[in-house]
DRENTORKOL-3810 file (N, C-alpha, C; in nm, 4 decimals):
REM DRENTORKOL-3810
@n.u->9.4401; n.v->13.7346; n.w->17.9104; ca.u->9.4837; ca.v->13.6180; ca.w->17.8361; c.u->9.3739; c.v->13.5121; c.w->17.8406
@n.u->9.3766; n.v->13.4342; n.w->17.7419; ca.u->9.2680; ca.v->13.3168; ca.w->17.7588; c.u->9.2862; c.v->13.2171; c.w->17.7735
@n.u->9.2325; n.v->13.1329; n.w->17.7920; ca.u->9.2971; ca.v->12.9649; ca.w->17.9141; c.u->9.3295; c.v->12.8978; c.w->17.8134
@n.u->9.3408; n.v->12.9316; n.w->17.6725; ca.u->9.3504; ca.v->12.8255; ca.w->17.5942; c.u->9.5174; c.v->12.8744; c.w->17.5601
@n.u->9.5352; n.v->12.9904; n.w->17.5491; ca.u->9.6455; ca.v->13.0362; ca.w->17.5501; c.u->9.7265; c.v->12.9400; c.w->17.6599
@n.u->9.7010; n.v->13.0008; n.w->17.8093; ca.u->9.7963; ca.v->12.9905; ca.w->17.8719; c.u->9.7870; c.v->12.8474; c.w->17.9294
@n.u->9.7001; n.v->12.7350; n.w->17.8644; ca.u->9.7110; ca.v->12.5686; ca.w->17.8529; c.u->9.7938; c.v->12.5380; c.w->17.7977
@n.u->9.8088; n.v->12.5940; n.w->17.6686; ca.u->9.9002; ca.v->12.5545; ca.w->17.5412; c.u->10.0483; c.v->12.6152; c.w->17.6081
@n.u->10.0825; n.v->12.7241; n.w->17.6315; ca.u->10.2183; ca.v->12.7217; ca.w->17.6909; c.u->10.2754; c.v->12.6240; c.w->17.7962
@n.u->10.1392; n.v->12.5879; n.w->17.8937; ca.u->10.2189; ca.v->12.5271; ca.w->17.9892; c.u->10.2631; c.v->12.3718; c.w->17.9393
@n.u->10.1178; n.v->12.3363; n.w->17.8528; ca.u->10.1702; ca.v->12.2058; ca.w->17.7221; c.u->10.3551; c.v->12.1970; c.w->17.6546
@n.u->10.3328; n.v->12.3338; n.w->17.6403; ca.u->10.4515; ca.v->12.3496; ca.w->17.5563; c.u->10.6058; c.v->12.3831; c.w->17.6455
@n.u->10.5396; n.v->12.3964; n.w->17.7448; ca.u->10.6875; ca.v->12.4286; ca.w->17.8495; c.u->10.7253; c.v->12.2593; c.w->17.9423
@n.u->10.6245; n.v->12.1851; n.w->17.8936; ca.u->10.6601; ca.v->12.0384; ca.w->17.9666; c.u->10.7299; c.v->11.9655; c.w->17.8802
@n.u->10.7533; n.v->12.0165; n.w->17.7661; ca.u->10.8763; ca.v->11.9433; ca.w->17.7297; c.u->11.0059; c.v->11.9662; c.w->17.7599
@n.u->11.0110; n.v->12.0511; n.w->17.8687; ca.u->11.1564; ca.v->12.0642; ca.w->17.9110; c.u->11.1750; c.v->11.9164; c.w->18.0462
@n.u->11.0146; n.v->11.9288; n.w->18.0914; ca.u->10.9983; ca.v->11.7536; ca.w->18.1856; c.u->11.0997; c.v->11.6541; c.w->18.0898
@n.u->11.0071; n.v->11.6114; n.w->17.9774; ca.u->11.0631; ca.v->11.5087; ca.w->17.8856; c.u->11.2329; c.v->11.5182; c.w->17.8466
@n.u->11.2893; n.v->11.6406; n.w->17.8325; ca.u->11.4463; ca.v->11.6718; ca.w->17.8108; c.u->11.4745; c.v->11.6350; c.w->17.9124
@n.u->11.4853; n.v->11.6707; n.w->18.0034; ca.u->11.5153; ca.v->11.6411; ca.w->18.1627; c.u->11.4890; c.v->11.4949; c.w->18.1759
@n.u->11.4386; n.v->11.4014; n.w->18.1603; ca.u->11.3989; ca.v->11.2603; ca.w->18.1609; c.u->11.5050; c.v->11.2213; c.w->18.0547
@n.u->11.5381; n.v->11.2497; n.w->17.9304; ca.u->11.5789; ca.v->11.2052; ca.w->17.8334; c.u->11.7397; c.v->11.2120; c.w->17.8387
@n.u->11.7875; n.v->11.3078; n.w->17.9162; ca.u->11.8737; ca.v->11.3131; ca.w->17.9800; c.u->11.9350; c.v->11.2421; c.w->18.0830
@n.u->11.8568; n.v->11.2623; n.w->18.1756; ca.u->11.8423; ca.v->11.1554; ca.w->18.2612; c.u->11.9340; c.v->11.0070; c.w->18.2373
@n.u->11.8482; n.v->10.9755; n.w->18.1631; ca.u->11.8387; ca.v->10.8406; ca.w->18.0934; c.u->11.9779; c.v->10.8342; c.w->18.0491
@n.u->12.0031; n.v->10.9107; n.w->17.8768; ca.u->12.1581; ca.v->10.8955; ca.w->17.8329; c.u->12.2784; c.v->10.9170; c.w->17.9779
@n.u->12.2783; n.v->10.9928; n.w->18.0557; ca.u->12.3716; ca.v->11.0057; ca.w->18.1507; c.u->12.3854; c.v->10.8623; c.w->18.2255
@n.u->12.2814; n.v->10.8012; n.w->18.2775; ca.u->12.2907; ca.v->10.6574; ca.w->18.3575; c.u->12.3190; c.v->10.5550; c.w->18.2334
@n.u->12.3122; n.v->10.5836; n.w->18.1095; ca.u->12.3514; ca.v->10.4652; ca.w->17.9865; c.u->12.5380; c.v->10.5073; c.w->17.9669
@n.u->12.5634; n.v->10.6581; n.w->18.0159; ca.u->12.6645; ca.v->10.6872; ca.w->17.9498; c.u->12.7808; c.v->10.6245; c.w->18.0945
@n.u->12.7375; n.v->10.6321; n.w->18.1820; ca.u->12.8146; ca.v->10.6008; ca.w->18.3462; c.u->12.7838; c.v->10.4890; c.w->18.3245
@n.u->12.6940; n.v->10.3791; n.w->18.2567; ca.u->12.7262; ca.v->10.2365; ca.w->18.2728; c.u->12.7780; c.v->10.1941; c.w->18.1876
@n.u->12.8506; n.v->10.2821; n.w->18.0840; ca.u->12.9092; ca.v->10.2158; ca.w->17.9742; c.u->13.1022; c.v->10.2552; c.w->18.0158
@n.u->13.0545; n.v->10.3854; n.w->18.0860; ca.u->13.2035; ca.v->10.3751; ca.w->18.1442; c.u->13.2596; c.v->10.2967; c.w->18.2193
@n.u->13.1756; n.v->10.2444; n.w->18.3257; ca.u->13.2018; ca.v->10.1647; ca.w->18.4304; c.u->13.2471; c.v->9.9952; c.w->18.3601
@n.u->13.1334; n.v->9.9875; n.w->18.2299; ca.u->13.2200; ca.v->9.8687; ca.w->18.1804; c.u->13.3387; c.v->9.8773; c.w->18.0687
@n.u->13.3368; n.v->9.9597; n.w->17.9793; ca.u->13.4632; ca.v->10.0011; ca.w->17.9100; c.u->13.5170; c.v->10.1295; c.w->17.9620
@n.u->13.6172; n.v->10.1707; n.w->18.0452; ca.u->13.6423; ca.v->10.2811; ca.w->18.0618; c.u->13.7433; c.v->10.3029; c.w->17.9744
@n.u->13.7986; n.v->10.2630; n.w->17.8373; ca.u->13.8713; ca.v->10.2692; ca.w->17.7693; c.u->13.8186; c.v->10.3019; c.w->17.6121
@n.u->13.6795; n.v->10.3024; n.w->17.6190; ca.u->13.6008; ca.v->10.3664; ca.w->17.5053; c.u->13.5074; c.v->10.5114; c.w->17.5794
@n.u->13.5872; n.v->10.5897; n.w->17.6728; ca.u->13.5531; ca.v->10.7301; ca.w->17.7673; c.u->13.5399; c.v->10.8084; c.w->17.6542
@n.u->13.6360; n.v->10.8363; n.w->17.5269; ca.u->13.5986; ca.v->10.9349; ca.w->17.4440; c.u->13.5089; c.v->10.9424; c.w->17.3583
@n.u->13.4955; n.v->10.8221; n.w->17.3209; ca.u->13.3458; ca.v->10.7888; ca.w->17.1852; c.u->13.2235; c.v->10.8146; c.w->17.3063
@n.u->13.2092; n.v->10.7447; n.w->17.4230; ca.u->13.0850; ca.v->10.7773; ca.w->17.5058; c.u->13.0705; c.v->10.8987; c.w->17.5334
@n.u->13.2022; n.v->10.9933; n.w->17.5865; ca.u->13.1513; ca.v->11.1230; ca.w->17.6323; c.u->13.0988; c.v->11.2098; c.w->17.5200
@n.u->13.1520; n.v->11.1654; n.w->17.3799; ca.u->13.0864; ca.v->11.2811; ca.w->17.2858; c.u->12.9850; c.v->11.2399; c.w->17.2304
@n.u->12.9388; n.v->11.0736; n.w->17.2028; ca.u->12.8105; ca.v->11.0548; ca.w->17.1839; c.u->12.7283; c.v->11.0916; c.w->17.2985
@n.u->12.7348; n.v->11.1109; n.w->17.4315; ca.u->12.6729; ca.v->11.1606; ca.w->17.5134; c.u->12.6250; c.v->11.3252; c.w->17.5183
@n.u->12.7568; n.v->11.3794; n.w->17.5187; ca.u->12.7211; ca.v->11.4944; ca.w->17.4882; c.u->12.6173; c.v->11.5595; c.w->17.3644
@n.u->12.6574; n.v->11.4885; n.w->17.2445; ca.u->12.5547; ca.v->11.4928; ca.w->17.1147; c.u->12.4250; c.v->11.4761; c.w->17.1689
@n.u->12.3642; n.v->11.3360; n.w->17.2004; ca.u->12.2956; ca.v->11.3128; ca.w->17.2642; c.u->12.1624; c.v->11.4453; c.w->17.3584
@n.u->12.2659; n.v->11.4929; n.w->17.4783; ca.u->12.2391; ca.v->11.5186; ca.w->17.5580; c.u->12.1676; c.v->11.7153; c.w->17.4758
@n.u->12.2701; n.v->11.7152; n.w->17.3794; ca.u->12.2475; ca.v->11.8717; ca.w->17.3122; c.u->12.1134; c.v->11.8428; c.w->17.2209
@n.u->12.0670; n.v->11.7528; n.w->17.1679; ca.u->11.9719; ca.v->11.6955; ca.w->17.0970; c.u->11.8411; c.v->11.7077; c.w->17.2120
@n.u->11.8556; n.v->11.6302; n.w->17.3207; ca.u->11.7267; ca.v->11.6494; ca.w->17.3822; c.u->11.6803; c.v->11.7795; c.w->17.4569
@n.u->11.7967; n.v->11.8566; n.w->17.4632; ca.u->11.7972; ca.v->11.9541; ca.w->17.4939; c.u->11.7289; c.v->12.0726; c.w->17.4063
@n.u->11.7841; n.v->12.0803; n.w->17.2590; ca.u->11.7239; ca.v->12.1141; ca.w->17.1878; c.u->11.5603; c.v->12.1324; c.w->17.1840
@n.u->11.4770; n.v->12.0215; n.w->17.2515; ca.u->11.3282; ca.v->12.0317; ca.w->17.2421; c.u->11.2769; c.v->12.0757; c.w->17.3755
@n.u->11.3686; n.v->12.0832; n.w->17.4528; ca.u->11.3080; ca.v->12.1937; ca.w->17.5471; c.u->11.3153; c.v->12.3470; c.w->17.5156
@n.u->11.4275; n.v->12.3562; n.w->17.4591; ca.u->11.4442; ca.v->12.5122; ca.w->17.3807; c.u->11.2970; c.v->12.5405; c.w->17.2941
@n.u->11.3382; n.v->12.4459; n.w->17.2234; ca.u->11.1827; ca.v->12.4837; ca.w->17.1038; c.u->11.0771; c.v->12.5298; c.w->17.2152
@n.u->11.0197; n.v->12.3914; n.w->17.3160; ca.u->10.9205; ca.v->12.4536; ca.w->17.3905; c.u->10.9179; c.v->12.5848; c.w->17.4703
@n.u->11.0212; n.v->12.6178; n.w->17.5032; ca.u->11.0310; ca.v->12.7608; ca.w->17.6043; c.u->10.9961; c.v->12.8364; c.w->17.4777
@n.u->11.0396; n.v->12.8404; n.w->17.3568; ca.u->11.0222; ca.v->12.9253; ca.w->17.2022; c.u->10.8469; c.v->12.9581; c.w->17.2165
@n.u->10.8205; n.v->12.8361; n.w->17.1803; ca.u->10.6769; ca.v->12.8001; ca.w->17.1813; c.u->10.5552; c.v->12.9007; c.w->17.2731
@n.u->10.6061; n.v->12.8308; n.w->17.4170; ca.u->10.5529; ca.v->12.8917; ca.w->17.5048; c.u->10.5348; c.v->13.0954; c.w->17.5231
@n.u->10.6821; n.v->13.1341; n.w->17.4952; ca.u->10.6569; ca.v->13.2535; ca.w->17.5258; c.u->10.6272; c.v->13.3144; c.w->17.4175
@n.u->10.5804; n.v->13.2518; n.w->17.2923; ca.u->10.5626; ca.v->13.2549; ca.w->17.1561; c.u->10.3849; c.v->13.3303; c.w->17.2148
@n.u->10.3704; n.v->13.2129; n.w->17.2593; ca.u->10.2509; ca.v->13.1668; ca.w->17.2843; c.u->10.1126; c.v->13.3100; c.w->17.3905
@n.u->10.2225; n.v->13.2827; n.w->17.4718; ca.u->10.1710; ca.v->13.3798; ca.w->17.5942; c.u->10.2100; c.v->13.5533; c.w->17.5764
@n.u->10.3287; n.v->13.5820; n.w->17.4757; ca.u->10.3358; ca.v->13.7466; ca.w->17.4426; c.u->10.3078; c.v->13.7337; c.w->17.3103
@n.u->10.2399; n.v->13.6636; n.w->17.2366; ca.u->10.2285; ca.v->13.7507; ca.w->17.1072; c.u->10.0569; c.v->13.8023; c.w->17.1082
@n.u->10.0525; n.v->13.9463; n.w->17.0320; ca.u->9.9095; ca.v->13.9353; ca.w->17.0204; c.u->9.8030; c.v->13.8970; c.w->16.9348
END
């Protein structure tokens, strides 16, 4: 394999870092919005969840990417 290859996957597998951060984030916005309305729990948990499937989404792509990357010939 060649280093440029297996640079670019590991490029491409750190966006699961950034999902993981982005996540992060909506979960401590979504627990401080409960803590002050706990009577708007259903609009937060599914904008959260949306949310949370969205940033998730671009770590998928990158794992795509990556093993895109490193098995094709």
């Amino acid at each position: 394999m060649e280093l440029g290859t297996i640079l670019g996957a590991g490029f491409a597998a750190v966006t699961a870092l950034g999902a993981g951060i982005g996540i992060g984030i909506a979960a401590k916005g979504a627990v401080e919005g409960l803590a002050r309305r706990p009577e708007m729990s259903g609009k937060i948990q599914s904008m959260f969840i949306l949310g949370a499937g969205l940033a998730e989404a671009t770590a998928i792509y990158g794992l795509v990417v990556a093993i895109i990357l490193l098995f094709a010939k």
